[in-house]
mmCIF file as Biopython writes it, N, C-alpha, C and O atoms, coordinates in Angstrom:
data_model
#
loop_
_atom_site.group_PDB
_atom_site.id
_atom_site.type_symbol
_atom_site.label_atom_id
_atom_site.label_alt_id
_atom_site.label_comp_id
_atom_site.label_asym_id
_atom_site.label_entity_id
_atom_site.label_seq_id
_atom_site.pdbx_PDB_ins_code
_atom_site.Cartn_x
_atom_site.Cartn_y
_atom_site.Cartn_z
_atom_site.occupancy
_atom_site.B_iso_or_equiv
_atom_site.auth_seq_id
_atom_site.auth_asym_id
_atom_site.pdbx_PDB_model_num
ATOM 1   N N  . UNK A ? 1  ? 177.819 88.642  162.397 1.0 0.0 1  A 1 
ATOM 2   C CA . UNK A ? 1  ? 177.866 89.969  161.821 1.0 0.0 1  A 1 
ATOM 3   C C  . UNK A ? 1  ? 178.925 90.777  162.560 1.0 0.0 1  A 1 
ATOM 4   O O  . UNK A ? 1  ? 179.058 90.386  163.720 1.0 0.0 1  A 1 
ATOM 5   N N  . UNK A ? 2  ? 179.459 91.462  162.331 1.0 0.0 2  A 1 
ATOM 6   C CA . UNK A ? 2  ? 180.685 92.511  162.164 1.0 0.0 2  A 1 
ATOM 7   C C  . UNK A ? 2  ? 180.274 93.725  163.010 1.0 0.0 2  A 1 
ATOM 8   O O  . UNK A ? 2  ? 179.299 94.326  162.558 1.0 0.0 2  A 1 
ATOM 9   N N  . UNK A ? 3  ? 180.605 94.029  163.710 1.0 0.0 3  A 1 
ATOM 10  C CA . UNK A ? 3  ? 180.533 95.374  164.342 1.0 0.0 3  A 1 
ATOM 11  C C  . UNK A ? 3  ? 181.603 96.621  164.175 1.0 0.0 3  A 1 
ATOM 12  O O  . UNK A ? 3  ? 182.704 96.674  164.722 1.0 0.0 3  A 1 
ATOM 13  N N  . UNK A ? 4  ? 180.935 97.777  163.148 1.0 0.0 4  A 1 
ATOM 14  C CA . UNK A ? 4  ? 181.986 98.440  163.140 1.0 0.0 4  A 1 
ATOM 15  C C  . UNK A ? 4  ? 181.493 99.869  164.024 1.0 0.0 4  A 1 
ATOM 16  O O  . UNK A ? 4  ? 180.366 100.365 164.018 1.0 0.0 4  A 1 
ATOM 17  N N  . UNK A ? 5  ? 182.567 100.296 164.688 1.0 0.0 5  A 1 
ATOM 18  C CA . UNK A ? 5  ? 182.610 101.766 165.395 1.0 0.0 5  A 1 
ATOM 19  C C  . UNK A ? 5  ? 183.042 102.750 164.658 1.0 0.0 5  A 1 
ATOM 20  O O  . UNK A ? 5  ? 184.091 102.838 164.019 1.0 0.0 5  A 1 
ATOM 21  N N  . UNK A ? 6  ? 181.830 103.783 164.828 1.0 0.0 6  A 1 
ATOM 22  C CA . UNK A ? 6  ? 182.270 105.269 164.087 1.0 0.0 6  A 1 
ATOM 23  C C  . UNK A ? 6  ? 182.293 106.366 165.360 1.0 0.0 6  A 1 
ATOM 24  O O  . UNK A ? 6  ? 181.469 106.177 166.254 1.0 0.0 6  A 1 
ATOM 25  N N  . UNK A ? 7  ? 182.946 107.176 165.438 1.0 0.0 7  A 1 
ATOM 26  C CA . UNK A ? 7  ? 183.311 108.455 165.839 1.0 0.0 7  A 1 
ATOM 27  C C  . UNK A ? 7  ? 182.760 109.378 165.595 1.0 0.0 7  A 1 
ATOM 28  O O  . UNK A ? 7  ? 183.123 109.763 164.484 1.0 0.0 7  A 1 
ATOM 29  N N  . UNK A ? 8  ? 181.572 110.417 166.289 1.0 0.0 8  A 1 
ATOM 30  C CA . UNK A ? 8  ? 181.384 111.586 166.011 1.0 0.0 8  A 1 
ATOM 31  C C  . UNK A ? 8  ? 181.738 112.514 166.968 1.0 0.0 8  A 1 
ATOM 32  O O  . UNK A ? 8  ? 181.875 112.425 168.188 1.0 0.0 8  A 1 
ATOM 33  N N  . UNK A ? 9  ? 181.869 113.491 166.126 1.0 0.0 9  A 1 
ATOM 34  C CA . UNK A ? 9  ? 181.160 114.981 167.402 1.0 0.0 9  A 1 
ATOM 35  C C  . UNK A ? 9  ? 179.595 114.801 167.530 1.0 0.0 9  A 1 
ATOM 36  O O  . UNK A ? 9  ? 178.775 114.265 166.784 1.0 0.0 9  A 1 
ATOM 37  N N  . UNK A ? 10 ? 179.446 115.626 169.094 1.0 0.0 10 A 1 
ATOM 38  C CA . UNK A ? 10 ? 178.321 115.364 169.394 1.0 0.0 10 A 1 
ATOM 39  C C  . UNK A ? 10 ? 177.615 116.632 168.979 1.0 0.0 10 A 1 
ATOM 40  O O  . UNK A ? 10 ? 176.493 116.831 169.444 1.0 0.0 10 A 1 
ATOM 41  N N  . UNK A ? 11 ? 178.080 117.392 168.264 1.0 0.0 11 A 1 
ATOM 42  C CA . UNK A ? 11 ? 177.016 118.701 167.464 1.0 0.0 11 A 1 
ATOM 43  C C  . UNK A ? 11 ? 176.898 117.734 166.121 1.0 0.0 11 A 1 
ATOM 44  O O  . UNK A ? 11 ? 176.551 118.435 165.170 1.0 0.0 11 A 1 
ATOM 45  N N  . UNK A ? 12 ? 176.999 116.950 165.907 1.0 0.0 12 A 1 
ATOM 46  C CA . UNK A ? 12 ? 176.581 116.178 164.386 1.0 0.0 12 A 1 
ATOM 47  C C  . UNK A ? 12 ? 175.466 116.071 164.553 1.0 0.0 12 A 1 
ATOM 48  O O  . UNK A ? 12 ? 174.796 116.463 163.598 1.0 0.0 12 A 1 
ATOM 49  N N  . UNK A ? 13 ? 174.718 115.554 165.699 1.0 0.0 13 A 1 
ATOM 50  C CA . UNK A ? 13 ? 173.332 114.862 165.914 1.0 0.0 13 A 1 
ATOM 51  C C  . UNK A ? 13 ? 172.622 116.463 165.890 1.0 0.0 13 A 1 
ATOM 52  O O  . UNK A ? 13 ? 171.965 116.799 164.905 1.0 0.0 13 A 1 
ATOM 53  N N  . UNK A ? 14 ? 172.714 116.912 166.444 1.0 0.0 14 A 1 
ATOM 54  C CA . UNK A ? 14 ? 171.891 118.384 167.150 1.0 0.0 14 A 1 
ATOM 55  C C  . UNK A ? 14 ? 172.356 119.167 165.428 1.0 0.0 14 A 1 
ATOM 56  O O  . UNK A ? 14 ? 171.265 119.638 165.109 1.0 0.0 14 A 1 
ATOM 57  N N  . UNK A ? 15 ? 173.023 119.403 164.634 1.0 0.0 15 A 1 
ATOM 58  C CA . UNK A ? 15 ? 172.918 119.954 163.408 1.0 0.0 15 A 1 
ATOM 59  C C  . UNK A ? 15 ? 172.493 118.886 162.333 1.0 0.0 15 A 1 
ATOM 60  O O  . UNK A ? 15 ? 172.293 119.331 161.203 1.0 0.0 15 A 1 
ATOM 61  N N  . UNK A ? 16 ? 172.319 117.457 162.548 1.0 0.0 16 A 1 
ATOM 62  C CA . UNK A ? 16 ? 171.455 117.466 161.427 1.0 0.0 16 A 1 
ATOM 63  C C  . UNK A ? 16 ? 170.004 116.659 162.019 1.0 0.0 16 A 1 
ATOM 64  O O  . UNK A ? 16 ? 169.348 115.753 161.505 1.0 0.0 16 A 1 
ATOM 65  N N  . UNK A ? 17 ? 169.849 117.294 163.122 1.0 0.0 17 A 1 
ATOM 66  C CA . UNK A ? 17 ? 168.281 117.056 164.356 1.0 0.0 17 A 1 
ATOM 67  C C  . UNK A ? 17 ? 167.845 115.732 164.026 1.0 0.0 17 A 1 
ATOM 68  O O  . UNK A ? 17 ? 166.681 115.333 164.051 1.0 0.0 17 A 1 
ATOM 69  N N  . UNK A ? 18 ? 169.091 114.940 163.648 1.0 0.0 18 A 1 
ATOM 70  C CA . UNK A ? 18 ? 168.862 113.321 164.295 1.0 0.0 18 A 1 
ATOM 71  C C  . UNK A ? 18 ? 169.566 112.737 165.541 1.0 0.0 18 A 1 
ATOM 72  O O  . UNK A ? 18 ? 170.603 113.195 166.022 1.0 0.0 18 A 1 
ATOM 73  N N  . UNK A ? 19 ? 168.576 111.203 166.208 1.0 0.0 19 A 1 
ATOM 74  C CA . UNK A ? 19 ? 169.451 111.019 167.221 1.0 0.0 19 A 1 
ATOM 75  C C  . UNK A ? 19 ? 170.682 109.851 166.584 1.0 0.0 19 A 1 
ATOM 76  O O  . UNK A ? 19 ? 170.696 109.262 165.503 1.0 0.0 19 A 1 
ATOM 77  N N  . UNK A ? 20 ? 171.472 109.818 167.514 1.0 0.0 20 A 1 
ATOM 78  C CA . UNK A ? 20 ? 172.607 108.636 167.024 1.0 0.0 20 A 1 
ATOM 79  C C  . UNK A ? 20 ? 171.802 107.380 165.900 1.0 0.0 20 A 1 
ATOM 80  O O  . UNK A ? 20 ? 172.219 107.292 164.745 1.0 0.0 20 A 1 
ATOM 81  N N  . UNK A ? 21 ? 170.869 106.646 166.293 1.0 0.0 21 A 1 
ATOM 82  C CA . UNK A ? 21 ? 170.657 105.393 165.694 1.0 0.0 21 A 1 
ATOM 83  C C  . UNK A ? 21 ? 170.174 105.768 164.152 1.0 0.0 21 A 1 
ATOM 84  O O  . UNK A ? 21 ? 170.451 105.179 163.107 1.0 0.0 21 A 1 
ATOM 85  N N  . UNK A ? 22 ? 168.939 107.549 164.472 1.0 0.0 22 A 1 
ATOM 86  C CA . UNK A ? 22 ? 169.004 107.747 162.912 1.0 0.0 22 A 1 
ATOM 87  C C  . UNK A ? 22 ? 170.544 107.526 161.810 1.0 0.0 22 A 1 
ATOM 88  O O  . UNK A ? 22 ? 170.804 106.973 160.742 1.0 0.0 22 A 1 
ATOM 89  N N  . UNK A ? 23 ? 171.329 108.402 162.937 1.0 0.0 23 A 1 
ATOM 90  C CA . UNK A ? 23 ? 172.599 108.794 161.955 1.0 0.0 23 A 1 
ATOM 91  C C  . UNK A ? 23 ? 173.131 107.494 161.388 1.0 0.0 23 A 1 
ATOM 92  O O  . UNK A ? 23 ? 174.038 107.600 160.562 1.0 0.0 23 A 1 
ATOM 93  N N  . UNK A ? 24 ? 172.790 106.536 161.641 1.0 0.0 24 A 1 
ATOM 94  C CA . UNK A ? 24 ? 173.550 105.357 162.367 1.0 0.0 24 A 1 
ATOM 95  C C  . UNK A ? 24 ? 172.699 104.618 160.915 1.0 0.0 24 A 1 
ATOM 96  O O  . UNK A ? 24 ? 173.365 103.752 160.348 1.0 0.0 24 A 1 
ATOM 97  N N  . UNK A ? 25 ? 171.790 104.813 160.526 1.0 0.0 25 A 1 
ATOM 98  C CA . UNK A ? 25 ? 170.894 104.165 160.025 1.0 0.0 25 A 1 
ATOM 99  C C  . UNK A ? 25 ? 170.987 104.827 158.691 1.0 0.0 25 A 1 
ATOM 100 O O  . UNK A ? 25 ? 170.807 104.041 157.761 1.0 0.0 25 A 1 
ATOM 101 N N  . UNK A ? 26 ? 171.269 106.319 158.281 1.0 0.0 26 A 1 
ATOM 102 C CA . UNK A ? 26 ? 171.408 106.781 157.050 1.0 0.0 26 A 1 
ATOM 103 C C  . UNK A ? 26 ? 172.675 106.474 156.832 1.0 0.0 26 A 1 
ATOM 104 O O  . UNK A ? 26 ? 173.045 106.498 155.658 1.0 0.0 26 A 1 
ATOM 105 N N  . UNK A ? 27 ? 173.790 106.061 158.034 1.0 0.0 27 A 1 
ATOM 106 C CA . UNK A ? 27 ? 175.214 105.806 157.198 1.0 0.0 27 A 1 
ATOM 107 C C  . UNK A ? 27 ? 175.150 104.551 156.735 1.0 0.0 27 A 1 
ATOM 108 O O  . UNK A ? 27 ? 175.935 104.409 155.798 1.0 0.0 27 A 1 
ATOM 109 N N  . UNK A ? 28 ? 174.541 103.566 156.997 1.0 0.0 28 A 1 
ATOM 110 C CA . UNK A ? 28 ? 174.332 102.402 156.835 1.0 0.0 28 A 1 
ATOM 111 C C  . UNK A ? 28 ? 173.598 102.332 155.226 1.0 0.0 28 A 1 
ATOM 112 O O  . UNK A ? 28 ? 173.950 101.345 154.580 1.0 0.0 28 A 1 
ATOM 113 N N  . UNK A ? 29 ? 172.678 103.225 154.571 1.0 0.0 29 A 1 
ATOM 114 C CA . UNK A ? 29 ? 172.128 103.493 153.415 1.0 0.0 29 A 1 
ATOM 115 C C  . UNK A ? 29 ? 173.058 104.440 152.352 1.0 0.0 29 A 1 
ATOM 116 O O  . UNK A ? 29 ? 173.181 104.418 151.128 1.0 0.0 29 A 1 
ATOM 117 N N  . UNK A ? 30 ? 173.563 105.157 153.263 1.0 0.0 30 A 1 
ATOM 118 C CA . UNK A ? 30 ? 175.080 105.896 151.949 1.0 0.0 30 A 1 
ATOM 119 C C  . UNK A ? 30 ? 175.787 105.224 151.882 1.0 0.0 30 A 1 
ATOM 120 O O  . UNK A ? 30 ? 176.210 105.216 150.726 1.0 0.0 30 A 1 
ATOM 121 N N  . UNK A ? 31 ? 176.686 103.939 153.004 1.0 0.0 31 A 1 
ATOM 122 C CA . UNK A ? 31 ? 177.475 103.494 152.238 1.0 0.0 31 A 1 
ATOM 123 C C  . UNK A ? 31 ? 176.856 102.323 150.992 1.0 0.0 31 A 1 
ATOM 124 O O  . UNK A ? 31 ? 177.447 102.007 149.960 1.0 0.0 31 A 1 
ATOM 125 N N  . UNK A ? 32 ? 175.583 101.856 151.435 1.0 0.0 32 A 1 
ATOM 126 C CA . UNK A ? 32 ? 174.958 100.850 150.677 1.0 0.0 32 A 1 
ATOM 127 C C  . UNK A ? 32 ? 174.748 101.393 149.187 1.0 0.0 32 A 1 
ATOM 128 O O  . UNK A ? 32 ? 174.813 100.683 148.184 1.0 0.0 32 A 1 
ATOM 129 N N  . UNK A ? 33 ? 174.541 102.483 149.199 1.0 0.0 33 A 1 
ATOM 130 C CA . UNK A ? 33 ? 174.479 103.359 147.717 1.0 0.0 33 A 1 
ATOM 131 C C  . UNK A ? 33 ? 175.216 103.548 147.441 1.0 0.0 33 A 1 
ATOM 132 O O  . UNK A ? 33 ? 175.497 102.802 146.503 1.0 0.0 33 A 1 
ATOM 133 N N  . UNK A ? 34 ? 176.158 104.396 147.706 1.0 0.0 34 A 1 
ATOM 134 C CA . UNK A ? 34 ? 177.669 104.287 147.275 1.0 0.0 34 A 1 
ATOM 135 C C  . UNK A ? 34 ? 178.070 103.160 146.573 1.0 0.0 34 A 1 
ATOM 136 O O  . UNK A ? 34 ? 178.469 103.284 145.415 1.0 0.0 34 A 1 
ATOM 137 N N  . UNK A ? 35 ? 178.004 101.809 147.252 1.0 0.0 35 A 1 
ATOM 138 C CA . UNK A ? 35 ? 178.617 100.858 146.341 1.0 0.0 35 A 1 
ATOM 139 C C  . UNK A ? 35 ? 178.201 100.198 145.563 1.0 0.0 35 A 1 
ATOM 140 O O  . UNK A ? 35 ? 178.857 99.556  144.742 1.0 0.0 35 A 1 
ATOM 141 N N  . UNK A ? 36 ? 176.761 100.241 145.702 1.0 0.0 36 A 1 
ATOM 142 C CA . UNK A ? 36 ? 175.787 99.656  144.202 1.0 0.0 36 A 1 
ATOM 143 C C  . UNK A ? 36 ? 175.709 100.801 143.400 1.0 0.0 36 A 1 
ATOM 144 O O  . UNK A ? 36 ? 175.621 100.523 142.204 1.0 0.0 36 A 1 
ATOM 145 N N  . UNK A ? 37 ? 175.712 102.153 143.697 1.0 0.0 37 A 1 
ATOM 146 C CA . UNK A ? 37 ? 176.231 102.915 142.211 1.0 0.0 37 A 1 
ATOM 147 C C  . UNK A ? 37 ? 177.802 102.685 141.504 1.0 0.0 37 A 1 
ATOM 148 O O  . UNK A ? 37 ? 178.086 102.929 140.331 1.0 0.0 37 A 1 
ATOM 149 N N  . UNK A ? 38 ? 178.882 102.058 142.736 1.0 0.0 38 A 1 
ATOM 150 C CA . UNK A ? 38 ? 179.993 101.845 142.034 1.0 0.0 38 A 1 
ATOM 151 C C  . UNK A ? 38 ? 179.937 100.582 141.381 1.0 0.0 38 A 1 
ATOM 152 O O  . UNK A ? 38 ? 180.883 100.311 140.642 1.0 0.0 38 A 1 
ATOM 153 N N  . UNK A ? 39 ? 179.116 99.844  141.495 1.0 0.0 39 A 1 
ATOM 154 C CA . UNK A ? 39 ? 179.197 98.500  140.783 1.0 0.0 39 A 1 
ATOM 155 C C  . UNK A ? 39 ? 179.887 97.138  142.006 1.0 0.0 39 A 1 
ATOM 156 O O  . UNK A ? 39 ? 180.314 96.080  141.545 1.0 0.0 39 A 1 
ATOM 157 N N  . UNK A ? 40 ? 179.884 97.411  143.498 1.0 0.0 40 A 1 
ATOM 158 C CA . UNK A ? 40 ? 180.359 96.867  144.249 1.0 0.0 40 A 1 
ATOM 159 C C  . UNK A ? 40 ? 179.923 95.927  144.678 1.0 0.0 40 A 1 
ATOM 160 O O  . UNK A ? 40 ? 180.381 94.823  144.973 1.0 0.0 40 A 1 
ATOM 161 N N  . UNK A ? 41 ? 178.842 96.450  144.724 1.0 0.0 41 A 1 
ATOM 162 C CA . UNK A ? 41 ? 177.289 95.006  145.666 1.0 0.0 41 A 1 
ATOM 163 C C  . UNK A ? 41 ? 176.570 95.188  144.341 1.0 0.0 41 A 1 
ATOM 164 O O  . UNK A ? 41 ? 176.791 96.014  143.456 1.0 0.0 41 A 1 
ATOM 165 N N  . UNK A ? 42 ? 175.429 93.986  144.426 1.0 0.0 42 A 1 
ATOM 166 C CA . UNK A ? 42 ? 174.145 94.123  143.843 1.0 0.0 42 A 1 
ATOM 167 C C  . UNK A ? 42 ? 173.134 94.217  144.861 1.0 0.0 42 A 1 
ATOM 168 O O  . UNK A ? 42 ? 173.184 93.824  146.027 1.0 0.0 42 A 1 
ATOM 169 N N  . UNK A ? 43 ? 171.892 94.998  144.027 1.0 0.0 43 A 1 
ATOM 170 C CA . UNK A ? 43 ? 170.663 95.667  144.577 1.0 0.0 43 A 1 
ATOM 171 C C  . UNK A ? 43 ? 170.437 94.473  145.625 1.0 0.0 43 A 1 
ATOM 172 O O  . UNK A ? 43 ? 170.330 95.071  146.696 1.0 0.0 43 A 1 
ATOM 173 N N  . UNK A ? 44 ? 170.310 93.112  145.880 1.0 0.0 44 A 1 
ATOM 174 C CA . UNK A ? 44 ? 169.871 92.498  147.167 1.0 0.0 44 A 1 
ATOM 175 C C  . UNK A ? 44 ? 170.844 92.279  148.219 1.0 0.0 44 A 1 
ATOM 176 O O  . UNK A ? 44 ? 170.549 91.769  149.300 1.0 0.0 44 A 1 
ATOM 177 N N  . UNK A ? 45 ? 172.099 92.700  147.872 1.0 0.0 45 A 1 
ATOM 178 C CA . UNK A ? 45 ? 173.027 93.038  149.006 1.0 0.0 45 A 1 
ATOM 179 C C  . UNK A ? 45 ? 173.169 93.657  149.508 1.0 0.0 45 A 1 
ATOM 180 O O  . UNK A ? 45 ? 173.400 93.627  150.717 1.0 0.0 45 A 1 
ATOM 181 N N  . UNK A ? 46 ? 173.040 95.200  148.261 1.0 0.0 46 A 1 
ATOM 182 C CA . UNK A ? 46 ? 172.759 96.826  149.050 1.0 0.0 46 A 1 
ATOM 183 C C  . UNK A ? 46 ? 172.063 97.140  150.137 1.0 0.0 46 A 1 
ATOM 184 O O  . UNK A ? 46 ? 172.425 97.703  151.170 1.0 0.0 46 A 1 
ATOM 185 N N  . UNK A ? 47 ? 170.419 96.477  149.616 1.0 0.0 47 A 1 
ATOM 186 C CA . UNK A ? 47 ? 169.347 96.256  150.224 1.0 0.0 47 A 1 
ATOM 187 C C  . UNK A ? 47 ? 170.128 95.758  151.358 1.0 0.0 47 A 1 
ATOM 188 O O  . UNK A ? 47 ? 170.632 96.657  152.032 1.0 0.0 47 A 1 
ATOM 189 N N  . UNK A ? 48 ? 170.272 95.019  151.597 1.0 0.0 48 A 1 
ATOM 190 C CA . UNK A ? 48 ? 170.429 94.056  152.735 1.0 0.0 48 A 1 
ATOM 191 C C  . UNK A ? 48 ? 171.450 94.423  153.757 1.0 0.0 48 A 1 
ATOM 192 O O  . UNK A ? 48 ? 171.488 94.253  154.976 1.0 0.0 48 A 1 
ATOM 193 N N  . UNK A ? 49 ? 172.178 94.914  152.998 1.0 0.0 49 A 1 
ATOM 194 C CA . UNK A ? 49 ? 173.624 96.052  153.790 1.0 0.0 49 A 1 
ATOM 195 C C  . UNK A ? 49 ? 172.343 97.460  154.507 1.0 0.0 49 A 1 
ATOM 196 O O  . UNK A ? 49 ? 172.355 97.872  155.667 1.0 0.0 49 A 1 
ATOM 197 N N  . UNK A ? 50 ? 171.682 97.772  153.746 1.0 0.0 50 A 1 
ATOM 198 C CA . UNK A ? 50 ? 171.121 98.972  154.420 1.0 0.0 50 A 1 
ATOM 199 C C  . UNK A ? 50 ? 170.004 98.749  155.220 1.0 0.0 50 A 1 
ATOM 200 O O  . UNK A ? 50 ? 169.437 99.660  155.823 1.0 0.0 50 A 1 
ATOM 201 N N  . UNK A ? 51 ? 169.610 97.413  155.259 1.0 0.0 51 A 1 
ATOM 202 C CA . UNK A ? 51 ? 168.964 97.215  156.297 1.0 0.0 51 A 1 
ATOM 203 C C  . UNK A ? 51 ? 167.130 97.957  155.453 1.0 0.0 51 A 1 
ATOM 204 O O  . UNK A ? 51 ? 166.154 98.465  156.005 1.0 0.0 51 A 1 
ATOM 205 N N  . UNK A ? 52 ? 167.287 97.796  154.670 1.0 0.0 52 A 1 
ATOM 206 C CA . UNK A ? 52 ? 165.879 97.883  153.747 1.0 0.0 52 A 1 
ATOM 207 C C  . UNK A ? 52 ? 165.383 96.923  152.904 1.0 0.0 52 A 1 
ATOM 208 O O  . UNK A ? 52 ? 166.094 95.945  152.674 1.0 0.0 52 A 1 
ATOM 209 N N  . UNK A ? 53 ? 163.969 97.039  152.243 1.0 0.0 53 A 1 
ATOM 210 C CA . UNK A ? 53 ? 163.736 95.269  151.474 1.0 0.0 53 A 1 
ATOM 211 C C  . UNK A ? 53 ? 163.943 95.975  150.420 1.0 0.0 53 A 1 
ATOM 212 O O  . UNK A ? 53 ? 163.924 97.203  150.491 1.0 0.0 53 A 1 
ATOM 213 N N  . UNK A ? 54 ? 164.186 95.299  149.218 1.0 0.0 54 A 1 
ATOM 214 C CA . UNK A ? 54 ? 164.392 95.436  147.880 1.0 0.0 54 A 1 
ATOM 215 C C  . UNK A ? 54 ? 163.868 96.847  147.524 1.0 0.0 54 A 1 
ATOM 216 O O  . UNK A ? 54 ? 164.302 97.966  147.249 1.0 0.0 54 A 1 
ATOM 217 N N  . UNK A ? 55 ? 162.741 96.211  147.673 1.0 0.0 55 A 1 
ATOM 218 C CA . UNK A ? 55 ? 161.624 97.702  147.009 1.0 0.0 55 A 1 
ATOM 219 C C  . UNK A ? 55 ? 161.953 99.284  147.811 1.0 0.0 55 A 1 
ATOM 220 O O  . UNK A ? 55 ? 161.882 100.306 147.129 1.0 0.0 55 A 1 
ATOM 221 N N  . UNK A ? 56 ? 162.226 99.342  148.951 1.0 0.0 56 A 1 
ATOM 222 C CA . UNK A ? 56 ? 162.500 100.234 149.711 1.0 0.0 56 A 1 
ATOM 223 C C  . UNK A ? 56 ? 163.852 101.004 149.167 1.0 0.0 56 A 1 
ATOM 224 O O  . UNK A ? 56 ? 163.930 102.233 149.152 1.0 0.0 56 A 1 
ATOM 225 N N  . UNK A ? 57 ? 165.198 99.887  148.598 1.0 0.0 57 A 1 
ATOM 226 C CA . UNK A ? 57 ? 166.080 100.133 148.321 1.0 0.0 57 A 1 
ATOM 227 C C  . UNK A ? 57 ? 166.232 100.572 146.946 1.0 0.0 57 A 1 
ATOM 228 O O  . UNK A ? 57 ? 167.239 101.023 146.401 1.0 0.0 57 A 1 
ATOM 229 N N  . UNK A ? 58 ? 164.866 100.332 146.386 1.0 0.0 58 A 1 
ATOM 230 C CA . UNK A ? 58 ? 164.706 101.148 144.782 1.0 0.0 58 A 1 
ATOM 231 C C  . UNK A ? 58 ? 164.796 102.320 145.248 1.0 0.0 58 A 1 
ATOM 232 O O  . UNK A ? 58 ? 165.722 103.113 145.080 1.0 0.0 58 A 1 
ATOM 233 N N  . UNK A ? 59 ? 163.309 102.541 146.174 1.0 0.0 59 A 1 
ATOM 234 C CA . UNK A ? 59 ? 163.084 103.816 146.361 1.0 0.0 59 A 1 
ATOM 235 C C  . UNK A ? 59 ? 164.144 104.584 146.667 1.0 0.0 59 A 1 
ATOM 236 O O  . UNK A ? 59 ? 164.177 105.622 146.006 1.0 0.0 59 A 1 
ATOM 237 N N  . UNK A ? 60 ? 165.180 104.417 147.570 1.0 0.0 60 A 1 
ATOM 238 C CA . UNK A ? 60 ? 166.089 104.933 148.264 1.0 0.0 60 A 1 
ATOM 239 C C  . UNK A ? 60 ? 166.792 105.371 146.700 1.0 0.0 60 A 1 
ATOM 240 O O  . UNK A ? 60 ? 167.177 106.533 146.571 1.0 0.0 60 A 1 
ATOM 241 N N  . UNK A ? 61 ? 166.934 104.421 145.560 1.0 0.0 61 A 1 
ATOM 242 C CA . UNK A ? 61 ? 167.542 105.310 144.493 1.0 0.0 61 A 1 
ATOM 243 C C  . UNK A ? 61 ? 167.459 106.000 144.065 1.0 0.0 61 A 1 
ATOM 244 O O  . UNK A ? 61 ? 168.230 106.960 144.076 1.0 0.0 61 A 1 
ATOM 245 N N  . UNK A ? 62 ? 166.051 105.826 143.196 1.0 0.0 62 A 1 
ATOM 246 C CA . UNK A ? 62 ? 164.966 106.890 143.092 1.0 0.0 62 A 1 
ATOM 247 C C  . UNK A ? 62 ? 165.220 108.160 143.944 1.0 0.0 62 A 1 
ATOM 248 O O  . UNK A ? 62 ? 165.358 109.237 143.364 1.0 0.0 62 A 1 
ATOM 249 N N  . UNK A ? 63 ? 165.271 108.101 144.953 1.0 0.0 63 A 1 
ATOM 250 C CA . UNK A ? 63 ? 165.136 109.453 145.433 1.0 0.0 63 A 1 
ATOM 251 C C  . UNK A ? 63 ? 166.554 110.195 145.373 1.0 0.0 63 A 1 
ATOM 252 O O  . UNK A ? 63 ? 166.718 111.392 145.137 1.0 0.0 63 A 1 
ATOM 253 N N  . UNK A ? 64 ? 167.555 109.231 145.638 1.0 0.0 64 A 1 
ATOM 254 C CA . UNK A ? 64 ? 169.046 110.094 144.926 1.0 0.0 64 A 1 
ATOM 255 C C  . UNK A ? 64 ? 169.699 109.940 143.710 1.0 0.0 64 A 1 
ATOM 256 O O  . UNK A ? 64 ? 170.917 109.948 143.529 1.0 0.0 64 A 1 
ATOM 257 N N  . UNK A ? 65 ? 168.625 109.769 142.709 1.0 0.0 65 A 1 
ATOM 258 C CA . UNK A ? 65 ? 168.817 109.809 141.710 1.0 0.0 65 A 1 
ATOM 259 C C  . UNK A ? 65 ? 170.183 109.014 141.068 1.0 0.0 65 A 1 
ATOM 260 O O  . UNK A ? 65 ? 170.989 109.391 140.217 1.0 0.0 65 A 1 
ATOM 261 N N  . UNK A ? 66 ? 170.079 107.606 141.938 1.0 0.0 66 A 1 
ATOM 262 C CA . UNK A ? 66 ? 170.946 107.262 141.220 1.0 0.0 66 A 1 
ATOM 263 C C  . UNK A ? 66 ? 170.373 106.111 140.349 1.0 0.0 66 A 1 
ATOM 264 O O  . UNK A ? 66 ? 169.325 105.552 140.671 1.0 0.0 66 A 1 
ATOM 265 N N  . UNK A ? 67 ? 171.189 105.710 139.062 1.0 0.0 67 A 1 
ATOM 266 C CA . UNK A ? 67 ? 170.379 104.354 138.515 1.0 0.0 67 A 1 
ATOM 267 C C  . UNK A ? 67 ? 169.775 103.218 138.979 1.0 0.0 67 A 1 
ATOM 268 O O  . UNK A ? 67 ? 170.633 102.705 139.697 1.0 0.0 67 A 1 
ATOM 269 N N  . UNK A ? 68 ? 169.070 102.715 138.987 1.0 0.0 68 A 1 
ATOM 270 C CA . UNK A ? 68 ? 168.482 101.385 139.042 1.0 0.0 68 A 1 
ATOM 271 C C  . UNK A ? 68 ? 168.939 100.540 138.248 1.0 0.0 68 A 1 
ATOM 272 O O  . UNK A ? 68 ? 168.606 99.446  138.705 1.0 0.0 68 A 1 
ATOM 273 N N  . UNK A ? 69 ? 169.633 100.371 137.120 1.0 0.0 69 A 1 
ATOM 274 C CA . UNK A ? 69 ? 170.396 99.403  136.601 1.0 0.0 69 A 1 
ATOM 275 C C  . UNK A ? 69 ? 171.744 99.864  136.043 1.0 0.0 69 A 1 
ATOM 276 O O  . UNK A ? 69 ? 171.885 100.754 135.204 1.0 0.0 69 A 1 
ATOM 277 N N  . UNK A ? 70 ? 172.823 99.066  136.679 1.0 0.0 70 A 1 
ATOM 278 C CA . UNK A ? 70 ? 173.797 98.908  136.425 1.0 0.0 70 A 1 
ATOM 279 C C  . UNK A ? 70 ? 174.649 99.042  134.734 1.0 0.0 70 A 1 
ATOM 280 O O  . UNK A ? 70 ? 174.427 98.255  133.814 1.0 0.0 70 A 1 
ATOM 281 N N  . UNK A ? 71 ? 175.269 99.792  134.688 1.0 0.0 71 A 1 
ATOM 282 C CA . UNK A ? 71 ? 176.050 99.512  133.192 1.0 0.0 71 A 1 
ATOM 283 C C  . UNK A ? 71 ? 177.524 98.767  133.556 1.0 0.0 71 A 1 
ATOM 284 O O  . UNK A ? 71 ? 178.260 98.856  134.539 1.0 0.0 71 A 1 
ATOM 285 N N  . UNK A ? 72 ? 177.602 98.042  132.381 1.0 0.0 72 A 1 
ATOM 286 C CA . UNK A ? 72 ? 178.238 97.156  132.001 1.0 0.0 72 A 1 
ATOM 287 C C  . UNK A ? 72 ? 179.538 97.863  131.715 1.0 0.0 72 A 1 
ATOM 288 O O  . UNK A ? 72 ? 180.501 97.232  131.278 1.0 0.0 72 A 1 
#
């Protein structure tokens, strides 16, 4: 597995009152959404990119309202 490094300021954590690994853990789920709403990954890669099981990674749509199935 791949290790990538991100860069913050350290008022990122203290304004959105997470510590690093949260932040670390929702960027890991936006970019995973991001690209299964672009049509990039499919839902068990997303999943799997975000470090959630399938069902978790519905939910995660569900809650930002993005589709659950793909158009063609």
């Amino acid at each position: 597995m791949a290790i990538i490094e991100v860069t913050l300021p350290e008022d990122v954590f203290s304004a959105l009152r997470k510590n690093p690994q949260e932040v670390a853990r929702d960027v890991r789920i936006a970019a995973a959404v991001e690209w299964y709403a672009e049509g990039l990954v499919s839902q068990g890669k997303a999943a799997e990119l975000a470090g959630l099981s399938r069902v978790e990674f519905l939910d995660e749509l569900a809650k930002r309202k993005v589709p659950v199935i793909q158009s063609l």
